[in-house]
PyMOL Python script that loads the backbone (N, CA, C, O; Angstrom):
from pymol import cmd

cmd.read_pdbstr("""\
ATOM      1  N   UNK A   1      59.585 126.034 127.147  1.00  0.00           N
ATOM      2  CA  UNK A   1      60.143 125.090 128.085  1.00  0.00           C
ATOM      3  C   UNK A   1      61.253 125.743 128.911  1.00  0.00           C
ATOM      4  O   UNK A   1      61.355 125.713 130.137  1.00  0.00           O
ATOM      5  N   UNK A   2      61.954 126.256 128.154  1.00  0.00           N
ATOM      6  CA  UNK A   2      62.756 127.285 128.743  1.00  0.00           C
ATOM      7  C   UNK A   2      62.466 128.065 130.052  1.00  0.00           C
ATOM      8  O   UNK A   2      63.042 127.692 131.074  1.00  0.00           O
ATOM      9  N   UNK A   3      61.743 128.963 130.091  1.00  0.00           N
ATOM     10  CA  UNK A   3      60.375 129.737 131.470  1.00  0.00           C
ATOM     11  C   UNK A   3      60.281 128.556 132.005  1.00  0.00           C
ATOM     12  O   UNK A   3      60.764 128.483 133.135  1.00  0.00           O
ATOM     13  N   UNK A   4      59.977 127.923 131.722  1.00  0.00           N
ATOM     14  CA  UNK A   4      59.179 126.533 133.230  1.00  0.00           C
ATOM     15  C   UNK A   4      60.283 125.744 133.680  1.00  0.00           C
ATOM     16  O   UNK A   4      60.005 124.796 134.414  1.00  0.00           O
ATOM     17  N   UNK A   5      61.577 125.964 133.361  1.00  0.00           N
ATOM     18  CA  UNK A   5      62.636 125.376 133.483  1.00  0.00           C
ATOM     19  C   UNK A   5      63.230 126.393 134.250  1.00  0.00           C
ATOM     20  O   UNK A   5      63.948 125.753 135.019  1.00  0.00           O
ATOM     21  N   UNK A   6      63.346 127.365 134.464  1.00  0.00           N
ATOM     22  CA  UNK A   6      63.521 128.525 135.304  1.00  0.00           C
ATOM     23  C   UNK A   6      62.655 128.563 136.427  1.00  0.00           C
ATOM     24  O   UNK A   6      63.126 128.471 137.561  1.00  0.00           O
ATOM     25  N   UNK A   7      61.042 128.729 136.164  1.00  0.00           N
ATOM     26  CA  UNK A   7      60.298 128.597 137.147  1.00  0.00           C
ATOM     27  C   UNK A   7      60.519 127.502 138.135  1.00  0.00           C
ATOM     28  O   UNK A   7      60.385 127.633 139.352  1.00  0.00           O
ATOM     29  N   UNK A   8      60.920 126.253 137.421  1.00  0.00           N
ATOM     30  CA  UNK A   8      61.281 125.314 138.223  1.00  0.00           C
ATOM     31  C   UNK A   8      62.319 125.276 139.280  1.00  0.00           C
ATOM     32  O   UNK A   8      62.308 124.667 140.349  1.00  0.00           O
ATOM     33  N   UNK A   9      63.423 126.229 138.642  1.00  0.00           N
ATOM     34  CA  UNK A   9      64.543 126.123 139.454  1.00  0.00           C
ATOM     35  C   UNK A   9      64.239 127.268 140.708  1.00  0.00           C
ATOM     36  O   UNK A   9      64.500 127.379 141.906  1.00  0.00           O
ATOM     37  N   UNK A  10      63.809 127.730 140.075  1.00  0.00           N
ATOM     38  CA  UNK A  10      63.224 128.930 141.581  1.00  0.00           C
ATOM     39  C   UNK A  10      62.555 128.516 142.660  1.00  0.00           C
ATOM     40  O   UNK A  10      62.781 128.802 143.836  1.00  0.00           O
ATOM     41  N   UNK A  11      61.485 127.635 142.085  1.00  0.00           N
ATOM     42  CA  UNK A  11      60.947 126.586 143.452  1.00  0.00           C
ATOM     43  C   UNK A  11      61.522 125.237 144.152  1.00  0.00           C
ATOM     44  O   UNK A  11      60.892 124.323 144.684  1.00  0.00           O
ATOM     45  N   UNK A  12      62.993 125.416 143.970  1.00  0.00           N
ATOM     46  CA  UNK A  12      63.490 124.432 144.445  1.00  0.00           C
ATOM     47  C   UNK A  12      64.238 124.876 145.555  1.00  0.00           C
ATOM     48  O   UNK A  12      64.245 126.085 145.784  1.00  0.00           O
ATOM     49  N   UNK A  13      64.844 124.138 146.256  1.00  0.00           N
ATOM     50  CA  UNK A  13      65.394 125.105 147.812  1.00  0.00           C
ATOM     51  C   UNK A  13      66.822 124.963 147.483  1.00  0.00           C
ATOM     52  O   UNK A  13      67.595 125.801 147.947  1.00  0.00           O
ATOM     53  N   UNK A  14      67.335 123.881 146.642  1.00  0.00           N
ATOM     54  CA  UNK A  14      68.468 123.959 146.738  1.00  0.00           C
ATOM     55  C   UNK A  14      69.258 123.018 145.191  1.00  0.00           C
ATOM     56  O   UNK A  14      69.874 121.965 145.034  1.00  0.00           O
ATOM     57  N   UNK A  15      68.600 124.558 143.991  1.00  0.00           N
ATOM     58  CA  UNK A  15      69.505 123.576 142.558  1.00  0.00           C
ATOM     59  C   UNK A  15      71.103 124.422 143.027  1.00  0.00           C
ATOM     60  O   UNK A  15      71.416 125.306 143.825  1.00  0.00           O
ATOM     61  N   UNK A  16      71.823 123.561 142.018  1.00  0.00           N
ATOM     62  CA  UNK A  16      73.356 123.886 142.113  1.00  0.00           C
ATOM     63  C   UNK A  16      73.032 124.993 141.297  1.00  0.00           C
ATOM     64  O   UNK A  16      72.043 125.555 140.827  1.00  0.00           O
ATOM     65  N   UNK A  17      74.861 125.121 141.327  1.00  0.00           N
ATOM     66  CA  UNK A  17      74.898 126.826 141.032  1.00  0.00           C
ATOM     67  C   UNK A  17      75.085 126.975 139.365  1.00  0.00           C
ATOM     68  O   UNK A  17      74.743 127.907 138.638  1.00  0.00           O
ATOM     69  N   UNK A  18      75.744 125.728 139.036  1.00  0.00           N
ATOM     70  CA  UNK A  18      75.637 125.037 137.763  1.00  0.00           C
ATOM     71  C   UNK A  18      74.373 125.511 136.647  1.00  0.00           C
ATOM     72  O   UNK A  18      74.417 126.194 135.623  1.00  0.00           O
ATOM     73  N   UNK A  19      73.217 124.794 137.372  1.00  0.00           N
ATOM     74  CA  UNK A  19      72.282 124.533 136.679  1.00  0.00           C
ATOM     75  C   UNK A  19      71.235 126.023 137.072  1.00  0.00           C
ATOM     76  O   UNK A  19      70.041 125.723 137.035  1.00  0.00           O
ATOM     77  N   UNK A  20      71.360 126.746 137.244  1.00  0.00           N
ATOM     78  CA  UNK A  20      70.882 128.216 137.555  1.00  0.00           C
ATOM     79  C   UNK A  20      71.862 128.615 136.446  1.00  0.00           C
ATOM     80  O   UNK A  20      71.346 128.941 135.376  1.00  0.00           O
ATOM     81  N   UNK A  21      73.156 128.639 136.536  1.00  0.00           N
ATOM     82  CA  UNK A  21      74.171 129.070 135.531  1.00  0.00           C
ATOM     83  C   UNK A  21      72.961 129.002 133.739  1.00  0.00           C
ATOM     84  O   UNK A  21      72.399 129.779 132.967  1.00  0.00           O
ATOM     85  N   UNK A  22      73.162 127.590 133.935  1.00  0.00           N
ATOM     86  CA  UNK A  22      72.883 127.288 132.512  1.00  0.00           C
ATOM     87  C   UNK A  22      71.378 127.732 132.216  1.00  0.00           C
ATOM     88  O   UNK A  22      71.141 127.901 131.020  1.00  0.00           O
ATOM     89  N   UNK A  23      70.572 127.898 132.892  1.00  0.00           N
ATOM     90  CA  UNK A  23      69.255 128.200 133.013  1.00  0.00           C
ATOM     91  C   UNK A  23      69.025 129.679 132.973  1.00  0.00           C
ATOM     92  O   UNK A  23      67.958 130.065 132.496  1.00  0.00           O
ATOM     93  N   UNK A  24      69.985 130.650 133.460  1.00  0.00           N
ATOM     94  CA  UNK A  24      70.412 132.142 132.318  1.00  0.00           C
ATOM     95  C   UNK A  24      70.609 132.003 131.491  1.00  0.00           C
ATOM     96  O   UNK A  24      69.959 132.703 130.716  1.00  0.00           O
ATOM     97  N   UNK A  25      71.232 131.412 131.098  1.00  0.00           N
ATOM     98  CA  UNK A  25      72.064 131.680 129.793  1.00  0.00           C
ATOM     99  C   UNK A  25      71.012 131.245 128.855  1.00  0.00           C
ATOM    100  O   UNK A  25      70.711 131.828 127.814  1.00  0.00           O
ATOM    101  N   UNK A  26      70.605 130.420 129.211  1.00  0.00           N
ATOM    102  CA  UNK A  26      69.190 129.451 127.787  1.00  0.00           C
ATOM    103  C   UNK A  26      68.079 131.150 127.952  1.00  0.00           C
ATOM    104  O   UNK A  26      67.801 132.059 127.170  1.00  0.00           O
ATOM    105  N   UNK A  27      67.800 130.890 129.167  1.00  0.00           N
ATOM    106  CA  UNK A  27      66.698 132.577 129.086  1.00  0.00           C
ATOM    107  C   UNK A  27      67.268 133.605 128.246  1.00  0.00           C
ATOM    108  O   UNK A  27      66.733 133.910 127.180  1.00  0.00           O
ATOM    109  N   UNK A  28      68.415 134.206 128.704  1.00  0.00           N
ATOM    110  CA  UNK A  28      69.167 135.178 127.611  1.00  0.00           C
ATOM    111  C   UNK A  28      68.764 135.010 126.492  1.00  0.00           C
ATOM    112  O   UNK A  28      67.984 135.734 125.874  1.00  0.00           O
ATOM    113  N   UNK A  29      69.336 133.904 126.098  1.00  0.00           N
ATOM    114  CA  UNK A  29      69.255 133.854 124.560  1.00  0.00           C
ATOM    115  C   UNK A  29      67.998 133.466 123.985  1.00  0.00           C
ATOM    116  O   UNK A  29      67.832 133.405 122.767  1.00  0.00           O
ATOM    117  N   UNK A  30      66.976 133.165 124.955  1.00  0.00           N
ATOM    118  CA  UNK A  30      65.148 133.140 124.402  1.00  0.00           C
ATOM    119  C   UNK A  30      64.991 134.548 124.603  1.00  0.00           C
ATOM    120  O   UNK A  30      64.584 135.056 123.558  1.00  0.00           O
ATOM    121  N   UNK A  31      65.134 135.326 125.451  1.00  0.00           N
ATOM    122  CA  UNK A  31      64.859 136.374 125.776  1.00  0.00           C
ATOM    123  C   UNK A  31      65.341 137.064 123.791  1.00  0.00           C
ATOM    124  O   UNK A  31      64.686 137.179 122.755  1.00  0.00           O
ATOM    125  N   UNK A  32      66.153 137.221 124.011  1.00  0.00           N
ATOM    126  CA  UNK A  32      67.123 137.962 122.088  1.00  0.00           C
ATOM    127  C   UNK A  32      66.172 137.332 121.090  1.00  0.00           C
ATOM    128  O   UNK A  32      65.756 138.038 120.171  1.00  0.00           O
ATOM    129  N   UNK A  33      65.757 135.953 121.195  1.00  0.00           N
ATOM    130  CA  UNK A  33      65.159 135.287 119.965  1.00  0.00           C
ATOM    131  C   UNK A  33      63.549 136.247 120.024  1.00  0.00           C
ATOM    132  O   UNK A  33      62.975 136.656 119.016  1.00  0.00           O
ATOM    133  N   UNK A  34      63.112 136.425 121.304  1.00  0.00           N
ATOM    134  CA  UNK A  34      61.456 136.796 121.249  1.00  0.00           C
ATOM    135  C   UNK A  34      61.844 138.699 120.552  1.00  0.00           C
ATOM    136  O   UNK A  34      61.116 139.186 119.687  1.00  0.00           O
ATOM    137  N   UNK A  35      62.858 139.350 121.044  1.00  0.00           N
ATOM    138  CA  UNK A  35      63.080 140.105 120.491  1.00  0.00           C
ATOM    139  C   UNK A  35      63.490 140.358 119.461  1.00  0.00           C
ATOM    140  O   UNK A  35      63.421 141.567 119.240  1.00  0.00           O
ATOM    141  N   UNK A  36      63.965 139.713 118.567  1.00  0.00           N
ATOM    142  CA  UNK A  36      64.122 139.783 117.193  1.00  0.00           C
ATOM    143  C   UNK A  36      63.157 139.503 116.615  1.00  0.00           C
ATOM    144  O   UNK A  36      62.887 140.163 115.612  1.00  0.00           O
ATOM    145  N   UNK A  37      62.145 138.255 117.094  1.00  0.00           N
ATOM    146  CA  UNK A  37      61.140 137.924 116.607  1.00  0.00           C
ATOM    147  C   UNK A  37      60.046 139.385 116.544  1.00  0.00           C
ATOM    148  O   UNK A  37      59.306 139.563 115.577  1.00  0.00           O
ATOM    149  N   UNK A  38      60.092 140.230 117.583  1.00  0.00           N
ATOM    150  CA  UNK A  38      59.339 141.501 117.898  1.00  0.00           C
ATOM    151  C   UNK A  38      59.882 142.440 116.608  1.00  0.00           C
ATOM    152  O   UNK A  38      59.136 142.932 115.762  1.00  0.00           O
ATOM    153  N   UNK A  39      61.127 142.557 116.642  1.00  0.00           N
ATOM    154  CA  UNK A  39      61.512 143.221 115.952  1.00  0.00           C
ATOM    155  C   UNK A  39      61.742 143.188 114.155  1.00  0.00           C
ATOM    156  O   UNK A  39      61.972 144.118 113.382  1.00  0.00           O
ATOM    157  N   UNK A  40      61.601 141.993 113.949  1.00  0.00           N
ATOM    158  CA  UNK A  40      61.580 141.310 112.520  1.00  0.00           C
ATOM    159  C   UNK A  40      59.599 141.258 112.556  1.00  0.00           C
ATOM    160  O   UNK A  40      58.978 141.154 111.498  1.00  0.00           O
ATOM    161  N   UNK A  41      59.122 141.319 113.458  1.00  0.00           N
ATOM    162  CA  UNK A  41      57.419 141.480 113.134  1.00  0.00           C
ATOM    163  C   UNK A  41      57.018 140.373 112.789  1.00  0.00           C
ATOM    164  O   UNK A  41      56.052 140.256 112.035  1.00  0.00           O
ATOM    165  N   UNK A  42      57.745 139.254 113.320  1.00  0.00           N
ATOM    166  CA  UNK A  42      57.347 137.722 114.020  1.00  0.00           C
ATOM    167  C   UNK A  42      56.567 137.493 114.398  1.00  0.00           C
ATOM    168  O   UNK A  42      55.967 136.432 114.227  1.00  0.00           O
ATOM    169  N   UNK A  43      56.150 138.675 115.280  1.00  0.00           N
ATOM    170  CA  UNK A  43      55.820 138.287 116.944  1.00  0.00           C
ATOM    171  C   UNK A  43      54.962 139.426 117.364  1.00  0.00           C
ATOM    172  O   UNK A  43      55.642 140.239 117.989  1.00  0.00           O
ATOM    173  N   UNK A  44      53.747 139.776 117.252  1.00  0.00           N
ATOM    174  CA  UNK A  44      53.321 140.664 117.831  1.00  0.00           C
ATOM    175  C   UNK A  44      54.052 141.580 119.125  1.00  0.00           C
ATOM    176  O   UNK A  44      54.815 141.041 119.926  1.00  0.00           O
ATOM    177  N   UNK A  45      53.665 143.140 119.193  1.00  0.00           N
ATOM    178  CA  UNK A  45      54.974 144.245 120.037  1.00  0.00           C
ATOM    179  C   UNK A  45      53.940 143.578 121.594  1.00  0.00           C
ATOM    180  O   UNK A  45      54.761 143.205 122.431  1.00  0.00           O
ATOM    181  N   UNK A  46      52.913 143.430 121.956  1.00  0.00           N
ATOM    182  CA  UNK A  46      52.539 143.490 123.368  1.00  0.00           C
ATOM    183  C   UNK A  46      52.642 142.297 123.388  1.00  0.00           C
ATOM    184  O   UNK A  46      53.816 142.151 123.729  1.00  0.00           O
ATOM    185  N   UNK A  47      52.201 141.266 123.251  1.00  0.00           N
ATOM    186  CA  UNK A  47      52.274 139.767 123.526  1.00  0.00           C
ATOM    187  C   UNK A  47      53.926 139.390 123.880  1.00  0.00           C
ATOM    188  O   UNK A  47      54.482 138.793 124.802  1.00  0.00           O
ATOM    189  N   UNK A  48      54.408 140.105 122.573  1.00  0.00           N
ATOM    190  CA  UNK A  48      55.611 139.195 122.539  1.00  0.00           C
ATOM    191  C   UNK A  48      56.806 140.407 124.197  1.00  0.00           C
ATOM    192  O   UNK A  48      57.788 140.022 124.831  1.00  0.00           O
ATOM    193  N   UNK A  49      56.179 141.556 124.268  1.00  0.00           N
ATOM    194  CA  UNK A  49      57.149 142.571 125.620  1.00  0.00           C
ATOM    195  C   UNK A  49      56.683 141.767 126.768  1.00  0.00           C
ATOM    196  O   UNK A  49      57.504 141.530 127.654  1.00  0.00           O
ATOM    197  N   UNK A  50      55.393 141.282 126.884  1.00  0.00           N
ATOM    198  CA  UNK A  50      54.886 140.478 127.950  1.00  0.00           C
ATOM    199  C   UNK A  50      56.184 139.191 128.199  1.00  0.00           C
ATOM    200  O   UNK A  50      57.068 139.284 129.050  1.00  0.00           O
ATOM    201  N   UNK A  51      56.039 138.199 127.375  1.00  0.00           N
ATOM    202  CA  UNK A  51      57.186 137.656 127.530  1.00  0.00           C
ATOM    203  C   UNK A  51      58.848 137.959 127.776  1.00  0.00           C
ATOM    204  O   UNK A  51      59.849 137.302 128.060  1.00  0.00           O
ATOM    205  N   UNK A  52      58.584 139.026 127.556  1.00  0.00           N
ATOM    206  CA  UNK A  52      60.780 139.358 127.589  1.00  0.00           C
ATOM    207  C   UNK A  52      60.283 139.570 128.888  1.00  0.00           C
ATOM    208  O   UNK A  52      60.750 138.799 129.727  1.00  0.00           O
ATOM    209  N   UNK A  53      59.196 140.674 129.424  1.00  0.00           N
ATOM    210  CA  UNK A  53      59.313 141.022 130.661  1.00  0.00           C
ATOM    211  C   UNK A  53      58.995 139.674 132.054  1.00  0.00           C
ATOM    212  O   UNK A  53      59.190 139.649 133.269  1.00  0.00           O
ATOM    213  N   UNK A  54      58.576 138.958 131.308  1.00  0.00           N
ATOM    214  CA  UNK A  54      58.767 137.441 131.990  1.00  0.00           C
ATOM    215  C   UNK A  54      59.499 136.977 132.477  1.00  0.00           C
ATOM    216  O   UNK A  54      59.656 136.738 133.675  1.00  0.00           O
ATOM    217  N   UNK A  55      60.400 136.652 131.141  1.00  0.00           N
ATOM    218  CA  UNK A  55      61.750 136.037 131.237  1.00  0.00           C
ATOM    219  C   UNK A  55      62.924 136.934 131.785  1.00  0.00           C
ATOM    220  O   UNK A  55      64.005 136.447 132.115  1.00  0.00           O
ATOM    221  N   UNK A  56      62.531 138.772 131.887  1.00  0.00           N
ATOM    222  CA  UNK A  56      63.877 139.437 132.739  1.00  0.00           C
ATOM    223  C   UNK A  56      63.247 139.136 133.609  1.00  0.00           C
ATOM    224  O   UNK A  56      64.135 139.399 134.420  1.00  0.00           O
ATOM    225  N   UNK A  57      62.238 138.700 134.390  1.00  0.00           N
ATOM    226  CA  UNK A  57      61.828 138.899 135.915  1.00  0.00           C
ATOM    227  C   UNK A  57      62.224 137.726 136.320  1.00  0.00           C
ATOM    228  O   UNK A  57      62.819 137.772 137.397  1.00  0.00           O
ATOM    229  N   UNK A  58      62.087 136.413 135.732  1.00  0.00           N
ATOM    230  CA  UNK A  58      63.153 135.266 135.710  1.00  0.00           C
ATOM    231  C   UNK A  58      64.725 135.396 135.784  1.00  0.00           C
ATOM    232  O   UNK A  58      65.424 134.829 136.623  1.00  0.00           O
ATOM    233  N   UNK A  59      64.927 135.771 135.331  1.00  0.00           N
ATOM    234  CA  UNK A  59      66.936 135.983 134.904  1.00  0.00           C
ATOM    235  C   UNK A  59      66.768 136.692 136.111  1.00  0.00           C
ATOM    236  O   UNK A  59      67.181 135.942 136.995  1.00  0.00           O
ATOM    237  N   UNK A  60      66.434 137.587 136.528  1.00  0.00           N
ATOM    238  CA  UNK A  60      66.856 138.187 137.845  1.00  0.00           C
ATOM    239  C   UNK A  60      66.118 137.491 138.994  1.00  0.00           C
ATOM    240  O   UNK A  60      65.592 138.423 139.603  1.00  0.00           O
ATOM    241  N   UNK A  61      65.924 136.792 139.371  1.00  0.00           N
ATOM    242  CA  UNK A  61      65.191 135.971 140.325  1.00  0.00           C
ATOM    243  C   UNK A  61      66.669 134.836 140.434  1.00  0.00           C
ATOM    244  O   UNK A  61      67.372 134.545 141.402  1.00  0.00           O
ATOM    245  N   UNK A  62      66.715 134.459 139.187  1.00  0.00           N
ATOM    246  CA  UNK A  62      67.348 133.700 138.961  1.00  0.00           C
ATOM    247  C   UNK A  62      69.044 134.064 139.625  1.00  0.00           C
ATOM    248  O   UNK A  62      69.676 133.546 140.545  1.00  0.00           O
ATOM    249  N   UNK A  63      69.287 134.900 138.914  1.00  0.00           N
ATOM    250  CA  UNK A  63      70.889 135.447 139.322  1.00  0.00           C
ATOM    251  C   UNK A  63      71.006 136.214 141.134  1.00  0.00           C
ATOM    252  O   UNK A  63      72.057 136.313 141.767  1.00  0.00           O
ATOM    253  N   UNK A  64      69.811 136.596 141.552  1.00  0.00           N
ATOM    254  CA  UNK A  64      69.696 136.321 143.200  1.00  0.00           C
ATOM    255  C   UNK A  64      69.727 135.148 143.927  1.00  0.00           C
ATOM    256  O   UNK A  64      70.123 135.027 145.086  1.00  0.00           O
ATOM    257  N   UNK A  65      69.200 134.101 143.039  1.00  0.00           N
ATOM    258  CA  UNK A  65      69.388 132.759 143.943  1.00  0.00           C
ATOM    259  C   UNK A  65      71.320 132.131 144.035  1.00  0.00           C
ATOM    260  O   UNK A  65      72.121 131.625 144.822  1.00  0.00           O
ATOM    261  N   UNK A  66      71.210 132.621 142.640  1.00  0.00           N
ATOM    262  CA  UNK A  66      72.799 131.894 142.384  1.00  0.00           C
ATOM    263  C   UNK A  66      73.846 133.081 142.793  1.00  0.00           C
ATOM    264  O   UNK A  66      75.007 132.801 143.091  1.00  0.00           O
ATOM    265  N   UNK A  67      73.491 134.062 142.789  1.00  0.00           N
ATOM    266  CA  UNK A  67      74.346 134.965 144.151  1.00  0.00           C
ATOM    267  C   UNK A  67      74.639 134.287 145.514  1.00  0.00           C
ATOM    268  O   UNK A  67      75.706 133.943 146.023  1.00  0.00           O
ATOM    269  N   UNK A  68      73.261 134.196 145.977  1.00  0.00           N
ATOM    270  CA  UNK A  68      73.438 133.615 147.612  1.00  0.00           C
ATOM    271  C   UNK A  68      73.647 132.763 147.498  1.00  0.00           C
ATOM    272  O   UNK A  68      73.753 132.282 148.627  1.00  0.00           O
ATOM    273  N   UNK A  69      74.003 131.356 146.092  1.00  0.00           N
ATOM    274  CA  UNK A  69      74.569 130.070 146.686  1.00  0.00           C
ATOM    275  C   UNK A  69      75.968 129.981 146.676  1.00  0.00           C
ATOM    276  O   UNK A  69      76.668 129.105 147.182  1.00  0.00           O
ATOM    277  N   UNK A  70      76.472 131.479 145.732  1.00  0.00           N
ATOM    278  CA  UNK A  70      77.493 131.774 145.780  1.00  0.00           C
ATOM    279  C   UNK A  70      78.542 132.596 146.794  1.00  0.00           C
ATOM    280  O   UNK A  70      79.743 132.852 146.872  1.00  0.00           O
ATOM    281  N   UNK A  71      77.636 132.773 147.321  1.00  0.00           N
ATOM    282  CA  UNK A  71      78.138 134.149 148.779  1.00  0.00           C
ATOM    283  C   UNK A  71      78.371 133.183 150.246  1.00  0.00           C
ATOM    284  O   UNK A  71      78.682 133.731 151.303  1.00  0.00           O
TER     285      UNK A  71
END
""", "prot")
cmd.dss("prot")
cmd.show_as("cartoon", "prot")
cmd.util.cbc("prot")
cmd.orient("prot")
């Protein structure tokens, strides 16, 4: 829910800077959980890199939008 809650905010023209804020920070810390999960052998190594590399391509999508609402 996390990812589609991001995805969401990316297709919007204009979330606050707030809710981009908080919408890193939740990714971050899914992002650490899928990696521990990788790393504790949770989580399968390709399935589960597919996802981190998801969610960094999110977080940085993300922290460009809330740059320019910040600039």
């Amino acid at each position: 829910m996390t990812i589609q809650r991001g995805k969401d905010l990316l297709a919007q023209s204009d979330p606050s800077a707030n809710e981009l804020r908080k919408a890193i920070l939740s990714l971050q810390q899914e992002k650490k959980y899928v990696e521990n999960c990788i790393e504790l052998e949770f989580r399968e190594q390709s399935s589960g890199q597919i996802v981190v590399d998801e969610i960094s391509d999110i977080i940085t999508q993300l922290e460009k939008k809330l740059e320019c609402l910040t600039n």
